[in-house]
N, C-alpha and C positions, 0 to 999 in steps of 0.2 A: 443414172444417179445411184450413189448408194448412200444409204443409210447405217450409220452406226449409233444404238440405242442405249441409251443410261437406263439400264430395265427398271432397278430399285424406283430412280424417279420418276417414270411412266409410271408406276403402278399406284402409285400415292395420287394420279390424277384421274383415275377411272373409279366411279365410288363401288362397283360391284368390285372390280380388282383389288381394289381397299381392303376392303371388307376382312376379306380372305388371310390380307397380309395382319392387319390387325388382331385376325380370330388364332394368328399365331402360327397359320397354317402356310411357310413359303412356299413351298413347291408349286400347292394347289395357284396362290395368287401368281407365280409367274408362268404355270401353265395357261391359267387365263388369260394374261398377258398377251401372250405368242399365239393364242388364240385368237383374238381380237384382231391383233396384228397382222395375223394369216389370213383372216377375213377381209382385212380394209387394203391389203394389197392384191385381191384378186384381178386380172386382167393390165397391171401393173408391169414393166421390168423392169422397179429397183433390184438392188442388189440391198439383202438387208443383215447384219448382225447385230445381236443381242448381247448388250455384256452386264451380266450380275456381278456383284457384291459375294463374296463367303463361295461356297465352292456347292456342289452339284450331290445329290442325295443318291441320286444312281449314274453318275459318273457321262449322264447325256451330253451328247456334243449338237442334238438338235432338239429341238421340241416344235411341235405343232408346225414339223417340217422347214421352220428357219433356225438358222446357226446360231447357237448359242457359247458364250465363252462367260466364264467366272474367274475372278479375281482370286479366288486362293485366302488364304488365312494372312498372309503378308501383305499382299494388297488390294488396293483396291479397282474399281471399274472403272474412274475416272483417269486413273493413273494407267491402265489398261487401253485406255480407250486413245488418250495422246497417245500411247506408246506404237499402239495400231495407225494414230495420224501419220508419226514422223516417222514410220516404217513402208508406209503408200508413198509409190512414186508420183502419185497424183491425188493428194491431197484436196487439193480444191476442187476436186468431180466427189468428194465427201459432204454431207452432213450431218452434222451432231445434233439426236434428240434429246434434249435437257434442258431444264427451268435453271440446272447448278449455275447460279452467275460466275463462278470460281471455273467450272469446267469449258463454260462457253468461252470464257476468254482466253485458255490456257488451247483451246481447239482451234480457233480465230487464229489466232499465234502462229497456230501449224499449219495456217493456211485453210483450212475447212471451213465453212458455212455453217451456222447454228440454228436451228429453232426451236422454238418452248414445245412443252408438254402439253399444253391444253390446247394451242393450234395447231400439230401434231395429230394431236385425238380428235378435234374436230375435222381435222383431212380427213383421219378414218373412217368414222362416224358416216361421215356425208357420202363415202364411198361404199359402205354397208347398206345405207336407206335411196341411194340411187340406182 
């Protein structure tokens, strides 16, 4: 399976991740992120990428070891993210992590599987404390 992640919207649903975003500080919050992430797929073979919002402080194309891509100044991760849909020849061995009811449908569309943010995080979670 692989996975393709709305970072921005993940990170609004982990409240240490929050935090981070909040205190102004992006990098640190999607470092955390990818951290989390890197932890809750240990023993795992998805296939996973991360796409941000705005563009990359030091120009990383990974962090905490999984692929990261950013939207740039023109657009955005959502617009990113279909564009990564309907560029896989196999779309429907994808799913999209994101609560965006706008993104989920526009993914649907392209054929991909959807799921929210917070059962998303609770996969992880459960696979961190088991």
């Amino acid at each position: 399976m692989t996975l393709f992640i709305d970072g921005h919207n993940l990170i609004y649903v982990s409240a240490p991740v929050r935090k981070k975003m909040i205190a102004g500080d992006v990098h640190a919050a999607r470092t955390a992120l990818c951290r989390l992430i890197a932890a809750g797929r240990k023993g795992q073979q998805e296939e996973i990428r991360i796409f941000f919002d705005g563009t990359s402080r030091d120009g990383a194309s990974q962090m905490a070891g999984l692929p990261v891509a950013y939207a740039g100044s023109t657009s955005s991760a959502d617009d990113c993210i279909v564009s990564a849909l309907l560029a896989a020849p196999q779309p429907e061995h994808i799913t999209v992590v994101s609560s965006d009811r706008e993104l989920s449908a526009r993914s649907m569309g392209a054929g991909a599987k959807t799921i929210g943010c917070k059962a998303f995080l609770t996969r992880m979670m459960n696979r961190i404390t088991s």
